[in-house]
N, C-alpha and C positions, 0 to 999 in steps of 0.2 A: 091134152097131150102137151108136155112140154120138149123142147128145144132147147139144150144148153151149148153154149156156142164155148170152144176153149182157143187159146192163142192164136196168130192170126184171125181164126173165123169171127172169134172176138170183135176185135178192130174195126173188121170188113162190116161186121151186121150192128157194132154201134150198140150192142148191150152185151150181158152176161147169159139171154135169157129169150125164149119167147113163148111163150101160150097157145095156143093153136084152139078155138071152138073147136067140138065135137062135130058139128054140122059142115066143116074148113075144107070138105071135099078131099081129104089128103089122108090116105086109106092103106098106100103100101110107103112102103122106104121112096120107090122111083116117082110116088107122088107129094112127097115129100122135099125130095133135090131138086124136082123140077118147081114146087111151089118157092123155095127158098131162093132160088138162082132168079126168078121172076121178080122176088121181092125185094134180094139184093144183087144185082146184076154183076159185081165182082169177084161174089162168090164162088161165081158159075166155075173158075178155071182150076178154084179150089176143089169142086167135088166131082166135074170131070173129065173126064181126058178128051185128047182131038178128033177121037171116037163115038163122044158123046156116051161113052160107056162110066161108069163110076169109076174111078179113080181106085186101083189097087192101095196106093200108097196113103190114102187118107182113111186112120180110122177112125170108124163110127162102132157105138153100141146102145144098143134098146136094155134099159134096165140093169144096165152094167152088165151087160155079154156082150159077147162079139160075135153077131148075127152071122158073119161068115162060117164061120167055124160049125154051122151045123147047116148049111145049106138055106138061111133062111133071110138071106138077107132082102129079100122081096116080101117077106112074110106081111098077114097082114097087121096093121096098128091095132093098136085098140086107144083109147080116150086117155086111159092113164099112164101109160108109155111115158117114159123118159128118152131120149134120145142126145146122146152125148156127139157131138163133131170135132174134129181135132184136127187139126194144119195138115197135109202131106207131110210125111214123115222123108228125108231128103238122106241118099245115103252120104255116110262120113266120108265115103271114095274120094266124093267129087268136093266138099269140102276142102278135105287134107292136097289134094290134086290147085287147088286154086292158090292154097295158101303157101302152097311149096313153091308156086311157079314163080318166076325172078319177078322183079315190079317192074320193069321193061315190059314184060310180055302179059305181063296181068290183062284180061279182059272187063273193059267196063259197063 
């Protein structure tokens, strides 16, 4: 199984890439974020929220799909699995909202 890590997750996991053994014990998605947040502990806030639930807003796909979209985002792995991870996606709301506000009142 591999792991491809995209912008920030990038940075945070320190390659492009990881390998996973067949034997790696990591068998659905939630064995998986929890292996990964173990491995890089910065991760963690990337893939879940203060609920310890995955993160709406970061997405992930198996094989280039988007395991939500059919109810399967626990589904199980299999060996040859690609799995793609991708930064929280942040709405432009709150961007456009920061960038507008005076530099006096800017929050650091």
């Amino acid at each position: 199984m591999r792991v491809r890590f995209y912008a920030n997750l990038q940075t945070i996991a320190g390659r492009e890439a990881l390998d996973l053994p067949i034997h790696s014990g990591v068998n659905t998605m939630s064995d998986l974020f929890i292996y990964l947040s173990e491995l890089f502990p910065n991760i963690r806030p990337q893939l879940f929220d203060e609920d310890n639930n995955l993160r709406q807003d970061a997405p992930v796909f198996v094989n280039g799909r988007n395991p939500r979209l059919n109810g399967a985002i626990d589904a199980q792995l299999q060996p040859e699995d690609v799995i793609s991870l991708f930064s929280p996606i942040s709405s432009g709301k709150i961007n456009v909202e920061v960038v507008r506000e005076p530099a006096a009142h800017k929050r650091v």
